[in-house]
N, C-alpha and C positions, 0 to 999 in steps of 0.2 A: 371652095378650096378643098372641104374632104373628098371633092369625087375627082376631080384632077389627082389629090396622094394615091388615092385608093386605083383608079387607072393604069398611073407610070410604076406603083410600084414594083420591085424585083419579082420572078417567076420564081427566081429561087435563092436559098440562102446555102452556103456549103463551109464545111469548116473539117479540117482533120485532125486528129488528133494519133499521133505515134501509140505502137504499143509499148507502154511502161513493162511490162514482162520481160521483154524481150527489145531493147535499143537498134542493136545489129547484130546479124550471125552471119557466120558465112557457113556458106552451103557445100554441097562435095565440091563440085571442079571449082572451089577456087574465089568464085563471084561471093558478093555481101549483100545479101537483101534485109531491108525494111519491113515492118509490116504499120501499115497506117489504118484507122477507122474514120470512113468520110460518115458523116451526119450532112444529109441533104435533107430540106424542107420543100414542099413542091406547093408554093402557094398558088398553083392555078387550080380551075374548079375541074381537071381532066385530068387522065391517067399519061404520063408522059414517058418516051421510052427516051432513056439519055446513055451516051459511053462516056465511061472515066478515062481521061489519059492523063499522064504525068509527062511534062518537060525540064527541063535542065540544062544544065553547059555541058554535061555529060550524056551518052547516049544511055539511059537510063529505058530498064523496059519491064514491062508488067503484064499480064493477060489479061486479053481484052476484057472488059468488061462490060456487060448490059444489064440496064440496072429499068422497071419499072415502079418508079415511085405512085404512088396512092396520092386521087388529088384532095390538098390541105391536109398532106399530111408528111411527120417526118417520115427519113427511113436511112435506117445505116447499114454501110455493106465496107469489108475488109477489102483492103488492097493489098497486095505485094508488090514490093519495087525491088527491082534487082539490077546491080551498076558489077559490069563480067571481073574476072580475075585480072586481067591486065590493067585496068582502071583503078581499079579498086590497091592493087600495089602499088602504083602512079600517085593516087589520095589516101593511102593512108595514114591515119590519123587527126583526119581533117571532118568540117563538117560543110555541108556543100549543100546549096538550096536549089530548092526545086518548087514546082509548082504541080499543084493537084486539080483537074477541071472536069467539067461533066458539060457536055453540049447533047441537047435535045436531035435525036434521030434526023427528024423533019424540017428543025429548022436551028441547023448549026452554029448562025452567026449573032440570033440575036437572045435565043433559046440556053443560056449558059450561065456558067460560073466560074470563078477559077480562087481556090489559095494558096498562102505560101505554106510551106514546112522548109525541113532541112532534114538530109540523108545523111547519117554518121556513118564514116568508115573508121572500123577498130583498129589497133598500131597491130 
């Protein structure tokens, strides 16, 4: 039974957590970005290269990210999310979820994670 758990279990654990400093701002032209901190854990025994992306109902965008975590081990890396000026007037004042994911280089579909958050846009 323990080598079957220890087999299937997860490659990886992911979780974000918003910056309390800072909720939302908005930037010159207009757009509201986020800043979030992902905490990924890489419980395989190799060095894995994975990108972060962020989805939503909105077209939400952020720089690409590539991130190599250390294997059996955590590692946290800052995001920004940014939702443009014309969206961001559209929702304002509202809080709007999105999802955070990191998918392995090499093998995208099985190699992954994904959480929830929520992107606040200010009145």
């Amino acid at each position: 039974m323990a080598v079957v758990g220890f087999a299937t279990r997860p490659t990886w654990c992911l979780n974000a957590v918003r910056d309390r400093a800072v909720l939302a701002r908005q930037v010159d032209n207009g757009a509201i970005e986020n800043v979030y901190r992902l905490q990924m854990m890489n419980a395989s025994e190799r060095v894995r290269d994975v990108w972060v992306s962020v989805s939503g109902p909105m077209a939400f965008a952020h720089n690409p990210t590539h991130v190599r975590p250390a294997p059996a081990a955590a590692h946290t890396q800052t995001v920004t999310v940014h939702l443009d000026a014309a969206q961001a007037v559209a929702l304002s004042g509202q809080i709007v979820p999105i999802h955070l994911s990191i998918a392995e280089a090499d093998n995208p579909l099985s190699g992954r994670a994904e959480t929830a958050s929520t992107f606040m846009v200010p009145r």
